[in-house]
C-alpha positions as CSV (number, residue, x, y, z in Angstrom):
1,X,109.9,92.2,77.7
2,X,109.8,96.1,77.1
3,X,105.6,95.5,77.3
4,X,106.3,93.8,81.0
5,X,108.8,96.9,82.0
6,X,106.5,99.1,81.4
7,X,103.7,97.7,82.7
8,X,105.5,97.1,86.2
9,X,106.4,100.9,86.1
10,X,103.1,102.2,85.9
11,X,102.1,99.9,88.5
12,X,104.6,101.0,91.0
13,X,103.8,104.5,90.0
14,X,100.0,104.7,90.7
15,X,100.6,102.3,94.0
16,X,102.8,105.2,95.2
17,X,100.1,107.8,94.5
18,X,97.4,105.9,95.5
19,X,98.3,105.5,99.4
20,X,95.8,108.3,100.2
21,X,93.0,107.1,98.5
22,X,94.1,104.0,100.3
23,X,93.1,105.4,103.5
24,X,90.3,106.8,102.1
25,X,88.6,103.5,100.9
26,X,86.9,100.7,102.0
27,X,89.1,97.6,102.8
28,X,88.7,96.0,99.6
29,X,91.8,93.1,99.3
30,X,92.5,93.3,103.2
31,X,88.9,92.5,104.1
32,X,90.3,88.8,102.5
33,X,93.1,88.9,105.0
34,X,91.2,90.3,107.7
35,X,90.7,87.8,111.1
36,X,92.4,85.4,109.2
37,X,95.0,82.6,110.6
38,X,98.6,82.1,109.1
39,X,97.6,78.8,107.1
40,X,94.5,81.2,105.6
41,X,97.0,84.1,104.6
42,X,99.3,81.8,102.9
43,X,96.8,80.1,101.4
44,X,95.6,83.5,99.4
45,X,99.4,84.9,99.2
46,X,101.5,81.4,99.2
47,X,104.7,81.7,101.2
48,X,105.8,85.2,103.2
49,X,109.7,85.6,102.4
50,X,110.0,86.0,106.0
51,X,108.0,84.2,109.3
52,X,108.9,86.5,111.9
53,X,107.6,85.8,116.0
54,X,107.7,88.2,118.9
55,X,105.8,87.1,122.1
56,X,102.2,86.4,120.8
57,X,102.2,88.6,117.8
58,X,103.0,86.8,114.5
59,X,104.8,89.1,111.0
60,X,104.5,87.6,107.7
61,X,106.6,89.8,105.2
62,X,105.4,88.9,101.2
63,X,107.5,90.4,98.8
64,X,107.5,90.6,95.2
65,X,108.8,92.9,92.4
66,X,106.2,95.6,92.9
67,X,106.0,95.6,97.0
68,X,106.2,94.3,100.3
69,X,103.7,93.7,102.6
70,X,103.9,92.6,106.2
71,X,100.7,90.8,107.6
72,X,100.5,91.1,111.3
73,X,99.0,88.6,113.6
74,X,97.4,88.8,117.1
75,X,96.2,86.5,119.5
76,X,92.3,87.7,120.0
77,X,92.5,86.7,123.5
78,X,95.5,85.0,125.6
79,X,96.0,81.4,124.4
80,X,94.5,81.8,121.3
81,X,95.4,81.3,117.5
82,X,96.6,84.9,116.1
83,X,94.5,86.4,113.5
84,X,95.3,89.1,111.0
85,X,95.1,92.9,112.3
86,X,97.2,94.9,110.5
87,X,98.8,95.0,106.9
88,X,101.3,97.7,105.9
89,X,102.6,97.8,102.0
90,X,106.0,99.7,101.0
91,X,107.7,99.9,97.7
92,X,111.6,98.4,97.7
93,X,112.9,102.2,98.6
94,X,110.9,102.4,101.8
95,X,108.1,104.3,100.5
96,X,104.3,103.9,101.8
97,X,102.5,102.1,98.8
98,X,98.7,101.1,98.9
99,X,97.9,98.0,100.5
100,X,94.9,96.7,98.7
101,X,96.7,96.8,95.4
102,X,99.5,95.1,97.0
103,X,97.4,92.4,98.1
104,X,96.4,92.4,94.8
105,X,99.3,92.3,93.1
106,X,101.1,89.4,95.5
107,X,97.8,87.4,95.2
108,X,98.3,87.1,91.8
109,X,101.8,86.1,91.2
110,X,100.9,83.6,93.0
């Protein structure tokens, strides 16, 4: 259990001080979610803690022990299916974390 503690520590630490070279980077983990529909995102991340729906855009929030990362959806064009656009990542606290190893991370729990 200590082992698991500590592992989940050092995680959260170098996801915190990685958000720059997050920026920095290419896409990595979100090129998986990129352009993709609802059924494909839960289909790599299983099922968001939260399904949230305002006008055409679409927010899926996945949460585990290490982040939280809200997938946002848009309709390409009027009528159509959203697709993934945006991903944002946080830590419990609020903080900015990096968004590929949150992927990452959620993908895996799985």
């Amino acid at each position: 259990m200590r082992g698991a503690a500590i592992i989940f520590i050092g995680m959260m630490l170098w996801a915190q001080q990685s958000v720059a070279q997050d920026r920095a980077r290419p896409a990595g983990e979100f090129e998986r979610l990129l352009n993709k529909d609802a059924a494909s995102v839960m289909e790599i991340l299983g099922l968001p803690v939260q399904d949230a729906q305002d006008g055409p855009a679409r927010r899926l929030q996945f949460a585990g022990p290490a982040c939280i990362l809200d997938v946002y959806l848009y309709p390409p064009e009027d009528g159509a299916e959203p697709r993934v656009t945006y991903a944002a990542a946080r830590v419990a606290d609020g903080r900015e974390a990096d968004r590929n190893l949150c992927i990452t991370i959620l993908r895996l729990q799985r």
